[in-house]
N, C-alpha and C positions, 0 to 999 in steps of 0.2 A: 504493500500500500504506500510507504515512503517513497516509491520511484515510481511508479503507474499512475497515484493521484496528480503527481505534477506533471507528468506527459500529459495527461487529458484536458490537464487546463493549457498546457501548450497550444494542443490541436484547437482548444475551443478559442483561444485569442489569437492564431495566429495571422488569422484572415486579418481581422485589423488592425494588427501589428506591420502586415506588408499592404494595407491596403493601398498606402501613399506612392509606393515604388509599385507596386501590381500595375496602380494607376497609370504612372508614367511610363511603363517600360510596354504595356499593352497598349496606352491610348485608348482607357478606359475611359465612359463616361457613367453617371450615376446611375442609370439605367442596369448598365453591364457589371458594377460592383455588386448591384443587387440580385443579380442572375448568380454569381459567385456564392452571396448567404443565402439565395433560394435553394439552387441544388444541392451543399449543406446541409440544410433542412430536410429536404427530399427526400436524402438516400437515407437519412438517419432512421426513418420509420421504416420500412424494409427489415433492413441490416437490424437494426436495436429489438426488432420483433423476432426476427428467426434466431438470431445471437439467442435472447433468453432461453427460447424453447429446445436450442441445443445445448447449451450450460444447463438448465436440469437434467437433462434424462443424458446425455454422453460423459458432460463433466467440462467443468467453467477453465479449465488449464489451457487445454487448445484453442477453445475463444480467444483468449485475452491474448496466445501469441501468434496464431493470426490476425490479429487487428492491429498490434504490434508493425508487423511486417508489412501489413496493407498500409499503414501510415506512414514507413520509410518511403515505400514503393512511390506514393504521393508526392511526398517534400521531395522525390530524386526530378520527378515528373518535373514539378512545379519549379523546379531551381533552373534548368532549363526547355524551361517550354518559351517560344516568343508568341504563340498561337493561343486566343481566349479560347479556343475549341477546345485544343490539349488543357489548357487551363482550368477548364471546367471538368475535363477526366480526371484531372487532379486533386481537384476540391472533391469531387466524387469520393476517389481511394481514400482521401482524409476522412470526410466524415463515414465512411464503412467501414474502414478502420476506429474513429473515435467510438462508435457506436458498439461495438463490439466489447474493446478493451471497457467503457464505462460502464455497459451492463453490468460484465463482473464485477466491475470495485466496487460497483453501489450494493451488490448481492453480499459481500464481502466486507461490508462494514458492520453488520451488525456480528460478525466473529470475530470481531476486535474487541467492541467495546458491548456491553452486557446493558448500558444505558442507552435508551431511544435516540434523543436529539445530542449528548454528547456525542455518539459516534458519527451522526450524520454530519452534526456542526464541525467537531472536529478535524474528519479527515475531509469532508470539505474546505476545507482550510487550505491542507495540502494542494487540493485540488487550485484553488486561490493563488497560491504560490507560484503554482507553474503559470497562471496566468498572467499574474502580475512581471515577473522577471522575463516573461516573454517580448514586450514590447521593447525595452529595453537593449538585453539581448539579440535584438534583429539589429535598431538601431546601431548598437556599436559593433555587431559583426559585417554589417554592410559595407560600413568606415572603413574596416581591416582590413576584407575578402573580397570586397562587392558581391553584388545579390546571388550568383547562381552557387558560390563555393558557402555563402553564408547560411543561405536556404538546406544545404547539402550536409551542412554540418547540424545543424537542429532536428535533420529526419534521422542523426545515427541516435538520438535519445532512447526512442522508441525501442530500441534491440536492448539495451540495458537492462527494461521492462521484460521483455523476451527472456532474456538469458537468468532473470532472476525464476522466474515461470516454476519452473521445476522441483523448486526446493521451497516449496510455501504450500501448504492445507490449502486448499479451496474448497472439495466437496463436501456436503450434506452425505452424511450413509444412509444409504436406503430415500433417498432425496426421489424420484420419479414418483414410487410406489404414491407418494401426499400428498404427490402437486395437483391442484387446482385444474379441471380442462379449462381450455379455452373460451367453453360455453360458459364455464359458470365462473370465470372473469368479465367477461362481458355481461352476464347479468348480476354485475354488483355494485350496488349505489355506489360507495366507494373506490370504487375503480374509477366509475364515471366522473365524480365528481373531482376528483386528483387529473382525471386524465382531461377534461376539460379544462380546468383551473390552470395548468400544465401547459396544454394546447396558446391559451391569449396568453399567459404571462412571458412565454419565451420572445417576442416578438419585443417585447418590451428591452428584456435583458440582452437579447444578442444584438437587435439594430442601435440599442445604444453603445453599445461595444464597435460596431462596427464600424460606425459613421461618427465615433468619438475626436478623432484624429481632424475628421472635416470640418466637423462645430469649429473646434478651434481656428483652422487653419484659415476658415473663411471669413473670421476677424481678425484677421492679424491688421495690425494699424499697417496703412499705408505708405510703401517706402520700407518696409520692413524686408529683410533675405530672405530669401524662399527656405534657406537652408536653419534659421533661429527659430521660423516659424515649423520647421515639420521637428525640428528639435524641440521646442514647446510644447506642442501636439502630443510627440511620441511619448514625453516624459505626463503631459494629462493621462495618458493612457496605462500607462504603469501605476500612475498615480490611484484611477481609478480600479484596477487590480490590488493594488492595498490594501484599501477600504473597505473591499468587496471582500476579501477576505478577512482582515481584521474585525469585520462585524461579526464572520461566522465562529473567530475565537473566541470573541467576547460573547457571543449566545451559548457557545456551550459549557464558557466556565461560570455564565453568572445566572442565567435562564433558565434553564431547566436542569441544571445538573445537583441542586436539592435534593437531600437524602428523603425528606417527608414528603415529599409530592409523590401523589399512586399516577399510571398511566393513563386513565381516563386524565385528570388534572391536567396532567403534561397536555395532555391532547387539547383538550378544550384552550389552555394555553395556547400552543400553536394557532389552531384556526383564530383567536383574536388579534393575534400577532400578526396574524395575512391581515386582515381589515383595516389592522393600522397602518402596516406598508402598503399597502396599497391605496389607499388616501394619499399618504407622503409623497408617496411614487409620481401620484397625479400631477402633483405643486413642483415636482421637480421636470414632470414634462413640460407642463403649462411655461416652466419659466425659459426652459430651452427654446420652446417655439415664441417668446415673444424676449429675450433676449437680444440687448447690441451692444452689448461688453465682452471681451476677452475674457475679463477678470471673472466675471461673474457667470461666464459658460464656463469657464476653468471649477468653477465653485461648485456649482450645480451637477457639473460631472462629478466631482468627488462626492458630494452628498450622495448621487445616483448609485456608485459604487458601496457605498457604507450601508443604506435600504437595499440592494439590492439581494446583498449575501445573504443574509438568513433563511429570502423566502422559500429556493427551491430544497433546502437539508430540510427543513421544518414538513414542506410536503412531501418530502420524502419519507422521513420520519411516520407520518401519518398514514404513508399508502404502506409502508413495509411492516408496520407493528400490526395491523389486521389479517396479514396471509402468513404461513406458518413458511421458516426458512429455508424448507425446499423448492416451494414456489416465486421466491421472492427476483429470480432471473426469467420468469413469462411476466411477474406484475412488472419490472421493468421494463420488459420491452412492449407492453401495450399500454401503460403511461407514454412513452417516447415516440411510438406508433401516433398516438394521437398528435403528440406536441409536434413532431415532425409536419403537420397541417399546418398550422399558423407560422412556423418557419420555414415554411414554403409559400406562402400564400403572400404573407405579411409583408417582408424585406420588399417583396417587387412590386407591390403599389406603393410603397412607401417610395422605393428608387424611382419607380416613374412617374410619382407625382415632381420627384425633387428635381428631375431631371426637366419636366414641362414648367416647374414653378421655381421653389427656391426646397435646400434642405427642411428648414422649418416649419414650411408646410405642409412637405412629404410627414414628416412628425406630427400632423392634428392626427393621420390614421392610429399612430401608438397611442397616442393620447385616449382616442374613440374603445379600442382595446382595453385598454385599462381601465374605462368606466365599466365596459363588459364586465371585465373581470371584479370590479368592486362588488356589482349584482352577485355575480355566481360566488365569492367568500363568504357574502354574506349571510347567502341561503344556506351555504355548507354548515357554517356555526350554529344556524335556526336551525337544520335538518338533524345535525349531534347530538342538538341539546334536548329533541323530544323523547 
């Protein structure tokens, strides 16, 4: 879990860690960045659905290092591809690859830690970490290598993951024999409601990640070098991987990790803790789409990153303590199955709205999404509590 959670957060920021150079070396426009975090999203539901269902019944080892492999395969692609066509086979292998390896880790944290949301907050952290040092790391290895040998070097991560594989527990005994079918995942309030709440919130979390670098860049005072400004940008962008993980240490050593709280409790916790991020969340979109400050789109992202971490360990938390631990790699992958819809759908009206208008407009769609999703928390809490 030490070397896997931070490769995942690798894979999950990498896109807009290179978005700036993707940009310029493709002759991208906002449109075609958003075809990038669509197909992303795409394969994710696929792959993150058949991943679980062969980690229960085969065994979660081969998963996690084939996905491993399929995410070298990717960054080898992507390091020199000059083609958006090939580019998009690449984002492809990545997230078939990410979707894979995170299935297991997320099945795989509750045999670390014996506490609900400490595990999920936790090693979500980890997961944070790769993300955060991600942008960073592009940033200065670009300096060094330039882009294809820099790209080339971050996809050997991935095999470290791989090569640990072998020597770590991962199965359930007698894990098949328990699991849950298919059918009667699909007919579980619970599923539903994780997997819809799941579905609108991603939209929120990865187009702000994605198009974080642009907010900035697109205020930079005038007269400014192109090169302070994506240097600015890049470090928001780490900036905001911080945050976003420092909120999930900070929930799991001070939030629910109480010796007196029973699991219902915890739980009931959780679901109010979405309804207040998720308000938050609003007031930090609202201020990005009516934002004309550096300073204060600089702010706003880090706020975004600090709400943003808790929400998905919390719901994860909540969809994995209700199905018994041999099942908990099929509930992951038809959580992800769902959510793979709204990041697919989402990113590319957003991208072509920005593309026919301005970004911040392209942003009222997130915005519209996340009163969705305030509805759908809030029933969740009223549907627990009867």
């Amino acid at each position: 879990m030490l070397v896997t959670l931070p490769v995942t957060g690798m894979c999950y920021a990498i896109l807009g860690s290179l978005k700036l150079a993707l940009a310029e070396r493709l002759q991208m426009n906002e449109t075609r960045v958003a075809g990038l975090v669509s197909v992303f999203g795409f394969v994710v539901g696929p792959i993150i659905l058949v991943s679980g269902f062969l980690a229960d019944a085969l065994g979660r080892r081969g998963v996690i290092t084939a996905g491993a492999m399929m995410v070298t395969a990717s960054m080898f692609i992507l390091a020199w591809s000059r083609s958006y066509r090939l580019s998009l086979v690449a984002v492809g292998l990545l997230s078939g690859g990410w979707a894979a390896m995170i299935n297991v880790a997320n099945a795989l944290m509750f045999m670390a830690y014996s506490k609900v949301f400490v595990a999920t907050n936790l090693l979500d952290f980890l997961f944070g970490l790769g993300a955060f040092l991600t942008p960073s790391a592009v940033v200065f290895l670009i300096r060094k290598m330039k882009f294809p040998r820099a790209v080339a070097v971050l996809g050997l991560l991935p095999l470290v993951a791989a090569l640990f594989a072998p020597f770590v527990p991962m199965d359930v005994p007698g894990g098949a024999a328990q699991v849950a079918s298919f059918g009667d995942l699909m007919r579980d309030p619970v599923m539903w409601m994780c997997a819809l709440t799941l579905l609108l919130w991603i939209p929120t979390e990865s187009c702000t990640a994605a198009w974080a670098t642009t907010f900035v860049t697109n205020l930079a005072p005038q007269g400014e070098a192109p090169e302070r400004s994506r240097k600015i940008a890049g470090w928001t962008l780490s900036g905001f991987w911080l945050c976003f993980m420092g909120s999930r240490l900070l929930t799991a050593l001070f939030v629910h990790s109480g010796q007196d709280v029973s699991i219902d409790e915890s739980m009931r916790q959780a679901r109010l803790i979405h309804i207040l991020l998720v308000i938050a969340c609003s007031g930090i979109l609202l201020g990005l789409i009516l934002s004309r400050s550096r300073k204060l789109t600089i702010g706003l992202l880090l706020g975004a990153g600090f709400l943003y971490g808790p929400f998905f360990p919390n719901l994860m938390g909540i969809l994995l303590s209700h199905f018994p631990p041999s099942g908990h790699g099929r509930a992951v992958g038809v959580l992800f199955a769902a959510a793979s819809i709204g990041w697919t759908v989402f990113p590319t009206l957003i991208g072509r709205r920005a593309t026919r208008t301005t970004l911040q407009r392209g942003f009222q769609i997130a915005l519209g999404t996340n009163m969705a999703l305030l509805v759908l928390v809030v029933g969740h809490y009223v549907q627990a509590a009867r």
